[in-house]
N, C-alpha and C positions, 0 to 999 in steps of 0.2 A: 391772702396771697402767699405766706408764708407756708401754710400747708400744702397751698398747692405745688410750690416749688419742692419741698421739701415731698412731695406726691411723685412731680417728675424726676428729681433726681431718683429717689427711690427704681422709678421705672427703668430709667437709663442707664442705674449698675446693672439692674437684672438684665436688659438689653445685650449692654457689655460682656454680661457671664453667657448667653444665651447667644449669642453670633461664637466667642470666643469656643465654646462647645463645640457649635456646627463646624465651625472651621477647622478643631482638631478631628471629628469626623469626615469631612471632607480629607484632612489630609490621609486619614488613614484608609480612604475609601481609592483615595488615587495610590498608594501602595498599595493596596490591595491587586485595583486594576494593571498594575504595573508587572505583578509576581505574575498575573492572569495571561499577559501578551508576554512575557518569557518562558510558559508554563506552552500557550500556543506555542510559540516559534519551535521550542521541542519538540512536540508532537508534526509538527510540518517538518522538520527536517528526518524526522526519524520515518514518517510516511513516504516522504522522498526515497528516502533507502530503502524502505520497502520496494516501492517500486521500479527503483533499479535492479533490486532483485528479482522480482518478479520478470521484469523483462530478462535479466538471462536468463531464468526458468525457460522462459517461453521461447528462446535462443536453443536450451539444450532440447524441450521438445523439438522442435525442429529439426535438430542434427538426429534426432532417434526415430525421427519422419523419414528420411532421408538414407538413414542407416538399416530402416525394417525394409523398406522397398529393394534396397543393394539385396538383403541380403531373401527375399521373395524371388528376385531375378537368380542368385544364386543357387537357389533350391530350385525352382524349376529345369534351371538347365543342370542340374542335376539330376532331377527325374528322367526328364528325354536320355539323357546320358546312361542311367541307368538301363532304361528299358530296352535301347541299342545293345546293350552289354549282354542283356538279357537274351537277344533272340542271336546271337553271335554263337553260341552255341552251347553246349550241356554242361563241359565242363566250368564256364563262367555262370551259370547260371544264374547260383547259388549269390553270388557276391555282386551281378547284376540286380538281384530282388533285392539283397539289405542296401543298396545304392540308393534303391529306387524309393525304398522306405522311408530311407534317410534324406531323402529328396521331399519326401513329399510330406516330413514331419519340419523342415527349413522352408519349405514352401509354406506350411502352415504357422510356425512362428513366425514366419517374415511379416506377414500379414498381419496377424495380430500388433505385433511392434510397428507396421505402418498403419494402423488403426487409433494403438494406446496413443504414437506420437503424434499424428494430428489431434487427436482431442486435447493433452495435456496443452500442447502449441495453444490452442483457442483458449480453454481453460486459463493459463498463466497470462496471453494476451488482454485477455479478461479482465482478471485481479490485478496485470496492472497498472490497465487505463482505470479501476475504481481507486486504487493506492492513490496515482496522479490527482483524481478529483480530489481524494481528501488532501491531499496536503493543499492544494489551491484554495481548497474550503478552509482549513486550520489557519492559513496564511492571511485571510479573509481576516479571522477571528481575531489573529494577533496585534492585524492593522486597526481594527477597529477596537479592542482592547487599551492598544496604545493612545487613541484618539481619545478614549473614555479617561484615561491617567491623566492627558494632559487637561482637557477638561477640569478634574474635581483640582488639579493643582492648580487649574489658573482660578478657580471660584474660592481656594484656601485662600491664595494671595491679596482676594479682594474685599474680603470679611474683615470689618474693624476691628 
């Protein structure tokens, strides 16, 4: 009997040493988790700004959607204006054709620039409904990072 006890105790310091381990790994396991949902929440709010920028991105394409079409309208009746100029008589001629040119190189930029800014518009609309998802994803990770910290704390607490 006496070996035996002298057996169990034996087992029950190693026991003692052996929870006593676990439980400083646990604890460091829920610090760890803990840096992990402060490490997310960063990453979530810095996606968030992302995507506030992004949306006025896709704000100033818009105003350059807006501003190529202005200035398409502008070029055009530039041309007609020119070409009026043009048949007015010999001596305008000259100054009705560079009108008309200059008409119809505004008429061609405008266009382009109501082209680049709808796409950019879609484009930046784009990036930053994906920006929005990640931070709601990051935001996801942080909560449940957190859940995982309190977790290994509450299993530190309960180890002998």
């Amino acid at each position: 009997m006496t070996h035996y006890g002298s057996t169990m105790t034996h087992y029950g310091s190693f026991m003692t040493l052996w929870f006593r381990h676990d439980a400083r790994g646990f604890h460091y396991d829920a610090r760890g988790f803990h840096h992990g949902a402060r490490g997310f929440h960063h990453d979530s709010l810095w996606f968030h700004h992302a995507a506030l920028w992004f949306r006025h991105d896709a704000h100033y394409g818009s105003a350059m959607t807006h501003n190529g079409s202005a200035m398409t309208q502008e070029g055009s009746a530039m041309t007609q204006e020119g070409s009026a100029m043009t048949q007015e008589g010999s001596a305008m001629t000259q100054e009705g054709s560079a009108m008309t040119h200059y008409g119809s190189t505004m008429t061609h930029y405008g266009s382009t620039m109501t082209h680049y800014g709808s796409f950019m518009t879609l484009w930046f609309r784009h990036d930053a409904r994906g920006f929005h998802l990640d931070a709601r994803g990051f935001r996801h990770d942080a909560l449940w990072f957190h859940h995982d910290a309190l977790w290994f704390l509450h299993d530190t607490m309960v180890q002998p």
